[in-house]
DSSP file (Angstrom, degrees, kcal/mol; ACC not computed):
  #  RESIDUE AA STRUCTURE BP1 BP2  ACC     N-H-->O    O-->H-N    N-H-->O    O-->H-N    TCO  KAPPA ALPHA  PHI   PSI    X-CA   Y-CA   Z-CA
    1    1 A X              0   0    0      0, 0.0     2,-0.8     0, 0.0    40,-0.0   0.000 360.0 360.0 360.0 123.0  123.6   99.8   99.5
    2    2 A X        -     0   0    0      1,-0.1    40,-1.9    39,-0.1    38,-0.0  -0.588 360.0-131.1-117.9 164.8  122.1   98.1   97.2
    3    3 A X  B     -A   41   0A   0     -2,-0.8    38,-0.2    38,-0.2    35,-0.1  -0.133  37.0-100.6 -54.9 123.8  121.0   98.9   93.5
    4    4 A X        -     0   0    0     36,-0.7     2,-0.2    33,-0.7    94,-0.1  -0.115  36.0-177.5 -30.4 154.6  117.2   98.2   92.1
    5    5 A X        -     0   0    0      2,-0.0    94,-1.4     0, 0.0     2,-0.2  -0.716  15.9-127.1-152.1 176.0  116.7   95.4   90.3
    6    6 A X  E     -b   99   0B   0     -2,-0.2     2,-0.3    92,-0.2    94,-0.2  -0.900   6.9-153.0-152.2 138.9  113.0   94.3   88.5
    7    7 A X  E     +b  100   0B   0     92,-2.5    94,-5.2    -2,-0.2    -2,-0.0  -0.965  12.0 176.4-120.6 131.0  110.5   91.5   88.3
    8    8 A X    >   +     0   0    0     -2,-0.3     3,-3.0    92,-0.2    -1,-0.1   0.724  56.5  78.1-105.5 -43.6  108.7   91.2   85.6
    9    9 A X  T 3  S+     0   0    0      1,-0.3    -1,-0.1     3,-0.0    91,-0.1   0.636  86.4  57.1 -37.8 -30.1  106.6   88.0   86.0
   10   10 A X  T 3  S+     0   0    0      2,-0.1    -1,-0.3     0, 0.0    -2,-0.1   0.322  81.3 146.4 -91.1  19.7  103.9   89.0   88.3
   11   11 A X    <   -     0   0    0     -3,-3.0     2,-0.6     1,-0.1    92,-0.2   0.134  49.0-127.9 -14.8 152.9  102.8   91.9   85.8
   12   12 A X        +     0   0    0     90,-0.9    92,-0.3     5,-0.1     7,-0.3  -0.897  30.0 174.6-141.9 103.9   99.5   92.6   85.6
   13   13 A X        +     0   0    0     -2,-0.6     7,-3.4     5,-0.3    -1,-0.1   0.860  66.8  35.6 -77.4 -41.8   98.2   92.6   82.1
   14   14 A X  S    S+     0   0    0      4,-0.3     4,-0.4     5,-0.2     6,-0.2   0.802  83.9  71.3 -48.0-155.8   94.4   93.2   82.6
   15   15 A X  S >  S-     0   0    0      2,-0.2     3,-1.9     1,-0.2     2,-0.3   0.778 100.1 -57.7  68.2 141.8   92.6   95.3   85.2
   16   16 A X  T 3  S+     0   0    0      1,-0.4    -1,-0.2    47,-0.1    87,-0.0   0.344 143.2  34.8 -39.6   1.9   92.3   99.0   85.6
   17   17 A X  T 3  S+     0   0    0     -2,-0.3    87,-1.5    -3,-0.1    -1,-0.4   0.003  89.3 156.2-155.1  42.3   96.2   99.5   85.8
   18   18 A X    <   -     0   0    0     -3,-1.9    -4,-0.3    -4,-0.4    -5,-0.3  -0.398  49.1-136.5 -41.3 130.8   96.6   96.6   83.1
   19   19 A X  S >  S+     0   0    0     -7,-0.3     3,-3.4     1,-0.2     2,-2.0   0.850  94.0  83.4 -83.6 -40.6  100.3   96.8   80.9
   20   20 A X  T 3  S+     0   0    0     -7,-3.4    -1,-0.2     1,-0.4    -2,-0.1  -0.356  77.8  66.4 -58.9  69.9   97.8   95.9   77.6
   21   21 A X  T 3  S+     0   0    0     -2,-2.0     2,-0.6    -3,-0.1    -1,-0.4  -0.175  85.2  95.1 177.9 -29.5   97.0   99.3   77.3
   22   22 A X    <   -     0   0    0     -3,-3.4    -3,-0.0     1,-0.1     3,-0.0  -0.686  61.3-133.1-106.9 130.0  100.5  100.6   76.4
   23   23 A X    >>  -     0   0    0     -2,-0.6     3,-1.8     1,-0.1     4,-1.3   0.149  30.9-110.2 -55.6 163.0  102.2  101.4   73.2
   24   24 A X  H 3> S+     0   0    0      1,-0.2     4,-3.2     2,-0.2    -1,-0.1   0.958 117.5  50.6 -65.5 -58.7  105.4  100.4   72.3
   25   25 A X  H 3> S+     0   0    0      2,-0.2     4,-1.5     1,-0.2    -1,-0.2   0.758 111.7  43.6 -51.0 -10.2  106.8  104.1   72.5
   26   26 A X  H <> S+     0   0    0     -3,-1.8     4,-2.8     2,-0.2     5,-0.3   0.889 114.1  55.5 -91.0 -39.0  105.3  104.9   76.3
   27   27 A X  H  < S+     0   0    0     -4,-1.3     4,-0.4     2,-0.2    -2,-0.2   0.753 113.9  46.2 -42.1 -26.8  107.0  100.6   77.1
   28   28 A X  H >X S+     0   0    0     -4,-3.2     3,-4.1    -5,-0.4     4,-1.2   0.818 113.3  43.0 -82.7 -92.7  110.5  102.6   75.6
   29   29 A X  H 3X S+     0   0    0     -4,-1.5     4,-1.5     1,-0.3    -2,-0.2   0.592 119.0  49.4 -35.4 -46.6  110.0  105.9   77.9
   30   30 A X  H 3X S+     0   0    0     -4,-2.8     4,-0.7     1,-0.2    -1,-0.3   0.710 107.6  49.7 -43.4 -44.5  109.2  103.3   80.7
   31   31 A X  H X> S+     0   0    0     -3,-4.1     4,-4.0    -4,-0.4     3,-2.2   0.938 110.9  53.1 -79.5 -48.3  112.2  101.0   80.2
   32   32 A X  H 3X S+     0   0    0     -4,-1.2     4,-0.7     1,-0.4    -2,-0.2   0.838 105.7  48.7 -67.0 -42.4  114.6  104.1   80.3
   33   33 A X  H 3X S+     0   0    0     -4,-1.5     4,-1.3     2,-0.2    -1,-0.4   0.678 112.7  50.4 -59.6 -19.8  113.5  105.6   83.6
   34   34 A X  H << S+     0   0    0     -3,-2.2    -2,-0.3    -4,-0.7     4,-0.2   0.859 107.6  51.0 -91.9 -37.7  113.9  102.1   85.0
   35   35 A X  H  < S+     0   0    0     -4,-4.0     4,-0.4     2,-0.2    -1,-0.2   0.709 112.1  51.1 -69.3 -15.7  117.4  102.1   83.4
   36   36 A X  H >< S+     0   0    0     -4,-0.7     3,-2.3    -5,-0.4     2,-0.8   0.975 104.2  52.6 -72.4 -98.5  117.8  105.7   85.3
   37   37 A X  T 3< S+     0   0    0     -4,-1.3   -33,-0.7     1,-0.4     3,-0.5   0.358 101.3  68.6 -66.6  -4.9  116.6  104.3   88.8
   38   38 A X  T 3  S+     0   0    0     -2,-0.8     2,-0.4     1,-0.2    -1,-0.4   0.928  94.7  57.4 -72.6 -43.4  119.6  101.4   88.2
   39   39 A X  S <  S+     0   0    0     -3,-2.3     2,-0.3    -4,-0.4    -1,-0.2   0.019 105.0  62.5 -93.2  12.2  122.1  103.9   88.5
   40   40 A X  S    S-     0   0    0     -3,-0.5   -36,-0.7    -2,-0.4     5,-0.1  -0.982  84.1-105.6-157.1 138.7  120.9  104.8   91.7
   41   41 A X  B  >  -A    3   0A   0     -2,-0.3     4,-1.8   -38,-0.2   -38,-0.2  -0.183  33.2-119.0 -74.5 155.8  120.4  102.9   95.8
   42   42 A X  H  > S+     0   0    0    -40,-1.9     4,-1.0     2,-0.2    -1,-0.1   0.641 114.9  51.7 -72.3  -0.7  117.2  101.9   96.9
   43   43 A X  H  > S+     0   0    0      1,-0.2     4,-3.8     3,-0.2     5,-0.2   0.960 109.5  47.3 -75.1 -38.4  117.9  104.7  100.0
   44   44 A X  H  4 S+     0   0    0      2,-0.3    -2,-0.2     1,-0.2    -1,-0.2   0.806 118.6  40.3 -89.4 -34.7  118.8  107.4   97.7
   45   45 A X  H >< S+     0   0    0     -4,-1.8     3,-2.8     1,-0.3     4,-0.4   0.986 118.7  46.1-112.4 -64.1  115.4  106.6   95.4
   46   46 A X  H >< S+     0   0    0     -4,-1.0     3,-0.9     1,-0.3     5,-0.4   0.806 111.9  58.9 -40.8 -58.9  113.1  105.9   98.7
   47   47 A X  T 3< S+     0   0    0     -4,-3.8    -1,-0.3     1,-0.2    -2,-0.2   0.328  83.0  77.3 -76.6   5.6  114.9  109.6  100.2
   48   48 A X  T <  S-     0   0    0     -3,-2.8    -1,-0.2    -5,-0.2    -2,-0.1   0.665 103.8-129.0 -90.9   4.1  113.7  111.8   97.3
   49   49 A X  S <  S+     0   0    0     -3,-0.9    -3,-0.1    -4,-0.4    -2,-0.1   0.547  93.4  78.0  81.5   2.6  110.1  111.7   99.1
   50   50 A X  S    S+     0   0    0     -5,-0.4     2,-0.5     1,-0.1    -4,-0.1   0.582  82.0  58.2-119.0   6.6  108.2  110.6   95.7
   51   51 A X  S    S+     0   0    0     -6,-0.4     2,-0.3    -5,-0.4    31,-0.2  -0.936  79.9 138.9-124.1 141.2  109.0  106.5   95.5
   52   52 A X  E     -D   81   0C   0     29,-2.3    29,-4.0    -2,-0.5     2,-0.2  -0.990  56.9 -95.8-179.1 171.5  107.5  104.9   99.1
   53   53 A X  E     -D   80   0C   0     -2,-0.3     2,-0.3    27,-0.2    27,-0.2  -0.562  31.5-152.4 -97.9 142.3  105.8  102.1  100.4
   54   54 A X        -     0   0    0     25,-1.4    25,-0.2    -2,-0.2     2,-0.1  -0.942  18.6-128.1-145.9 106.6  101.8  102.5  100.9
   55   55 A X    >   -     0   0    0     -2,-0.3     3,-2.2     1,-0.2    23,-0.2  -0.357  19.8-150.4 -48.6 119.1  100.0  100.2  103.7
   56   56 A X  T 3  S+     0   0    0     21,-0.4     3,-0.5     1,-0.3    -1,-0.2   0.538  95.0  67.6 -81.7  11.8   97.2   98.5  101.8
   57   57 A X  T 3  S+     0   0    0     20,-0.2    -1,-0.3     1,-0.1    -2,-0.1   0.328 101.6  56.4-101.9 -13.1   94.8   98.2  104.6
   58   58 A X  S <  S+     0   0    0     -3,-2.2    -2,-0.2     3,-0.0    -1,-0.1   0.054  77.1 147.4-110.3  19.4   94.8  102.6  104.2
   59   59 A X        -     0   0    0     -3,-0.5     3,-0.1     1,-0.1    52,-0.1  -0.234  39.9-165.5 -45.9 133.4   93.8  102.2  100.4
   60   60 A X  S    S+     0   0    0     50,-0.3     2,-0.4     1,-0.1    -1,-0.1  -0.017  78.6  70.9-110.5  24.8   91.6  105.2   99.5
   61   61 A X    >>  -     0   0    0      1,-0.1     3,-1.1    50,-0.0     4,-0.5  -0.891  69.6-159.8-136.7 103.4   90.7  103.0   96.3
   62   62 A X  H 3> S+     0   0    0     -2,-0.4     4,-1.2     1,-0.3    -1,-0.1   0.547  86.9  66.8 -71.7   8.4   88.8  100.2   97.0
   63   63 A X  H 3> S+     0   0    0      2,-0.2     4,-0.9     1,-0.2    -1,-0.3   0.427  80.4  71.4 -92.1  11.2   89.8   98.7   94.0
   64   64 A X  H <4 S+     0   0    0     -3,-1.1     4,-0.4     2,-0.2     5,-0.4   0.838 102.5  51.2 -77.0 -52.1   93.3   98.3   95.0
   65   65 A X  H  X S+     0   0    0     -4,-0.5     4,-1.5     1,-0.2     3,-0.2   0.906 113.8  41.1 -73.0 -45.9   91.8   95.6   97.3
   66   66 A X  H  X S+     0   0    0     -4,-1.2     4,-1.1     1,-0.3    -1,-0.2   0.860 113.8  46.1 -85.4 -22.1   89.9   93.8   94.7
   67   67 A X  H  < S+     0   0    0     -4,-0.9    -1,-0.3     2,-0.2    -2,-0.2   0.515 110.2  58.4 -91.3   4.5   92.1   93.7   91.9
   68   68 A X  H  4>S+     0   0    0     -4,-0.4     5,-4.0    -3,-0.2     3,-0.3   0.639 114.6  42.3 -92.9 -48.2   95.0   92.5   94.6
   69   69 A X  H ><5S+     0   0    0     -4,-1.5     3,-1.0    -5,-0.4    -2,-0.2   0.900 109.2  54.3 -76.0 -27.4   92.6   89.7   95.3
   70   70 A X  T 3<5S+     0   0    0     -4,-1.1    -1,-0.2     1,-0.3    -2,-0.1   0.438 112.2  41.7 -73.3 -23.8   91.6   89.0   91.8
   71   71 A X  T 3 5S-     0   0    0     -3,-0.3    -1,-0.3    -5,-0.2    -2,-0.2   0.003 122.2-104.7-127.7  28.8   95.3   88.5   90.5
   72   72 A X  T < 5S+     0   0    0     -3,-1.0    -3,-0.2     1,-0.1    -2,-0.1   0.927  90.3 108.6  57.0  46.7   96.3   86.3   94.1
   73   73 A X      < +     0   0    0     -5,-4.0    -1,-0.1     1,-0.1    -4,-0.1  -0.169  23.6 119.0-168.7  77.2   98.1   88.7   95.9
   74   74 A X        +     0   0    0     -5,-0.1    -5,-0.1    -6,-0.1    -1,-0.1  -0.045  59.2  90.0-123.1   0.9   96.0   89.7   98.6
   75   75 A X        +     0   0    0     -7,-0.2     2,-0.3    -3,-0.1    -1,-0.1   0.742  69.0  79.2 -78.4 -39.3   98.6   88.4  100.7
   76   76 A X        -     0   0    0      2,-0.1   -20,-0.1     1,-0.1    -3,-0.0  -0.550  61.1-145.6 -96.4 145.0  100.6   91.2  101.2
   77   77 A X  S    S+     0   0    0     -2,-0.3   -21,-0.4   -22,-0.1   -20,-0.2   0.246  72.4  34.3-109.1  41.4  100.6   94.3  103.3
   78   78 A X        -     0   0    0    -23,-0.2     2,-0.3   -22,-0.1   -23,-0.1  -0.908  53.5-145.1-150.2-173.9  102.2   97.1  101.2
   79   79 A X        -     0   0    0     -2,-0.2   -25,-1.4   -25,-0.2     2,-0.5  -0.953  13.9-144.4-166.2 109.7  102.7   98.7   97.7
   80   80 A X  E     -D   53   0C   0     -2,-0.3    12,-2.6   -27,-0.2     2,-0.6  -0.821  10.6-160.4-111.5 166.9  105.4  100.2   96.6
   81   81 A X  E     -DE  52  91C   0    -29,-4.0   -29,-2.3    -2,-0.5     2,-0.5  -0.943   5.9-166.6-121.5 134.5  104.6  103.2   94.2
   82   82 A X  E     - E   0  90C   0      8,-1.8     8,-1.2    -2,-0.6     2,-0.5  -0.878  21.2-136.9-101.2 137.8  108.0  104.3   91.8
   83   83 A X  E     + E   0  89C   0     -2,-0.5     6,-0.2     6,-0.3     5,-0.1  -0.942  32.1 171.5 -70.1 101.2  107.2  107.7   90.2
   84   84 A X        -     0   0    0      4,-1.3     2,-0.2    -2,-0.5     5,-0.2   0.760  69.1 -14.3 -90.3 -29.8  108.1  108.0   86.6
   85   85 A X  S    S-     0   0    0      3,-1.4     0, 0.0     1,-0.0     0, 0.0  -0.728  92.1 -58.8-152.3-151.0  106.3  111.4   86.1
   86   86 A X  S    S-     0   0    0     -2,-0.2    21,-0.0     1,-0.1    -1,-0.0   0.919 132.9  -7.9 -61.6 -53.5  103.7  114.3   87.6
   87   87 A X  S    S+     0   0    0     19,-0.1    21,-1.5     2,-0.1     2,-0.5   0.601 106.7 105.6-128.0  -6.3  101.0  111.5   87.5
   88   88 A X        +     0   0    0     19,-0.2    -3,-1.4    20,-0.1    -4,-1.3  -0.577  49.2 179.5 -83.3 126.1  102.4  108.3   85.7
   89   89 A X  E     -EF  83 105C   0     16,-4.0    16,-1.2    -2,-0.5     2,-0.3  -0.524  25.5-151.8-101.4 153.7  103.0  105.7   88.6
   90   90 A X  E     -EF  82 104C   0     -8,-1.2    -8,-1.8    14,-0.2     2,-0.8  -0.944  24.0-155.3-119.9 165.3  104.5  101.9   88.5
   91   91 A X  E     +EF  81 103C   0     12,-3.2    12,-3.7    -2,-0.3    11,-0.2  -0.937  23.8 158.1-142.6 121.5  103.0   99.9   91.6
   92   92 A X        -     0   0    0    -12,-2.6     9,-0.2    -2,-0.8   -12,-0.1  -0.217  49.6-105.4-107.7-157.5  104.7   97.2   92.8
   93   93 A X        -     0   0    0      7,-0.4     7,-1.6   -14,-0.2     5,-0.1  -0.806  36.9-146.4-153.9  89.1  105.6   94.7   95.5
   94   94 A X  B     -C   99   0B   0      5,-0.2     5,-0.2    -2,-0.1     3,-0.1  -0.295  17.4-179.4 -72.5 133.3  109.3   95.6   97.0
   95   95 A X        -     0   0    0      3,-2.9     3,-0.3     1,-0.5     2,-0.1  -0.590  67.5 -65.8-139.2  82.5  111.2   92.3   98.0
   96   96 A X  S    S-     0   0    0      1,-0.2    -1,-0.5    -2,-0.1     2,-0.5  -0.466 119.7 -17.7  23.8-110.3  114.8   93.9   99.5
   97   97 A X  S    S+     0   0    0     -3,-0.1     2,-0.3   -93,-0.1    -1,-0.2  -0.177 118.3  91.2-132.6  69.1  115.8   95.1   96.3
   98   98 A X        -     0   0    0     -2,-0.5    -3,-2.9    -3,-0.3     2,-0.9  -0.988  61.1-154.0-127.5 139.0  114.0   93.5   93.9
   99   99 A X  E     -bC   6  94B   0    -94,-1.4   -92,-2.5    -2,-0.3     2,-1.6  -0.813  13.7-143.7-116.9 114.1  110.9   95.5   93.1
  100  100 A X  E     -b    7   0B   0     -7,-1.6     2,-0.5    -2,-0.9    -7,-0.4  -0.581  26.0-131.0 -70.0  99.0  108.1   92.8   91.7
  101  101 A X        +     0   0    0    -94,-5.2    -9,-0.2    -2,-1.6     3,-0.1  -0.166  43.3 152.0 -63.0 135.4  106.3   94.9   89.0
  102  102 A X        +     0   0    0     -2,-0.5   -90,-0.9     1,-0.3     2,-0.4   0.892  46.1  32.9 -96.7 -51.2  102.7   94.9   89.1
  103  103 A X  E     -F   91   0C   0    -12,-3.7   -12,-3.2   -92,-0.2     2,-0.6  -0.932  47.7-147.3-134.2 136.3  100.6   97.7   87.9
  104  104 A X  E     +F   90   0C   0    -87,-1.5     2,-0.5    -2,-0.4   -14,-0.2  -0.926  30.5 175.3-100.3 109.2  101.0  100.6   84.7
  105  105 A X  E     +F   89   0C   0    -16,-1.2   -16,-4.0    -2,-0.6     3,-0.2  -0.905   4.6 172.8-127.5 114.9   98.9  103.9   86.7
  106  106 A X  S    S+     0   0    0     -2,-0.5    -1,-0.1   -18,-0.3   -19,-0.1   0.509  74.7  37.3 -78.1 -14.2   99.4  106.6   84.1
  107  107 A X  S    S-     0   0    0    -21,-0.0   -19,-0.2   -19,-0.0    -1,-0.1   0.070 111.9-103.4-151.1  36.5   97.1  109.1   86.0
  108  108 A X  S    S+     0   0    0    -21,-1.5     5,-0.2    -3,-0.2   -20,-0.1   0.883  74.1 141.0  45.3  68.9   97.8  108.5   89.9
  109  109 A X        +     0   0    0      3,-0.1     3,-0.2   -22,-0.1    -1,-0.1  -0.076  52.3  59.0-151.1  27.2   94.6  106.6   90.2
  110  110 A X  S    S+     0   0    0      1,-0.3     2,-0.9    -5,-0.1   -50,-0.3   0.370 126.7  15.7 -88.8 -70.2   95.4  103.6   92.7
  111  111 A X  S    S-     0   0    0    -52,-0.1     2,-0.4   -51,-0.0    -1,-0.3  -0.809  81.5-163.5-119.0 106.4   96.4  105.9   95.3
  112  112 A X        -     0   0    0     -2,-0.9    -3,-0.1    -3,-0.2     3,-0.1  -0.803  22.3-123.9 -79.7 122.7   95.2  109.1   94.6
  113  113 A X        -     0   0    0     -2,-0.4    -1,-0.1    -5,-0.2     2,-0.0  -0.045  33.9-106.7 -88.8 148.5   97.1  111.8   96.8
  114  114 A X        -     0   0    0      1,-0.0    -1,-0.1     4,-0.0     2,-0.0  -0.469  31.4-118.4 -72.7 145.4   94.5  114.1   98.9
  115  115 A X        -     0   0    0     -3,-0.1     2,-0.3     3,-0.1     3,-0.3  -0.533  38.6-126.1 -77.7 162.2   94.3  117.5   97.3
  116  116 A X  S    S+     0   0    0      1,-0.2    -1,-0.0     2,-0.1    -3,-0.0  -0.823  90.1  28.9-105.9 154.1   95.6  119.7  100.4
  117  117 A X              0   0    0     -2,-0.3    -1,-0.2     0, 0.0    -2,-0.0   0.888 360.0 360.0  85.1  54.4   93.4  122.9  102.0
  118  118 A X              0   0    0     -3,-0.3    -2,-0.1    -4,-0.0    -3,-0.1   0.470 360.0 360.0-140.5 360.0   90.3  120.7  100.6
């Protein structure tokens, strides 16, 4: 089984999930869960039910689509979403087990989960 590993080059600095937006100390908390999720297979992180893969053609954010297109990488048909906390997100692009980072969503607002009974 293998172990995460991270791409950093296609980052995405800009944009409504933009990394310029973050302060050195939330880039430390960030680094450390990533250093967490080493220590662990991509089944066992993908089987706790909160890190998965998201078809983008079932975006309930049409801005997923445009900012995908906007940064060249309109190409692809999924997203994978890591969960670092209740709402703080990173959204990537899984390539066997290297997960291409993309996107900083501090307040689960690329794919926003449907409230249930609503």
């Amino acid at each position: 089984m293998k172990k995460p590993a991270w791409q950093f080059n296609e980052i995405d600095w800009a944009g409504p999930w933009g990394w310029h937006q973050l302060a050195a100390q939330k880039w430390q908390e960030i680094l450390t869960k990533l250093g967490y999720f080493e220590t662990r297979t991509w089944a066992d992180i993908k089987s706790d039910g909160n890190n998965h893969a998201v078809d983008i053609q079932n975006t309930p954010n049409p801005e997923v689509l445009k900012r995908l297109a906007e940064i060249h990488q309109d190409d692809i048909d999924e997203l994978f979403s890591l969960r670092l906390s209740g709402k703080e997100r990173l959204w990537g692009i899984l390539d066997n087990h290297i997960l291409k980072i993309l996107w900083w969503d501090a307040n689960h607002d690329v794919w926003p989960s449907k409230k249930k009974h609503t």
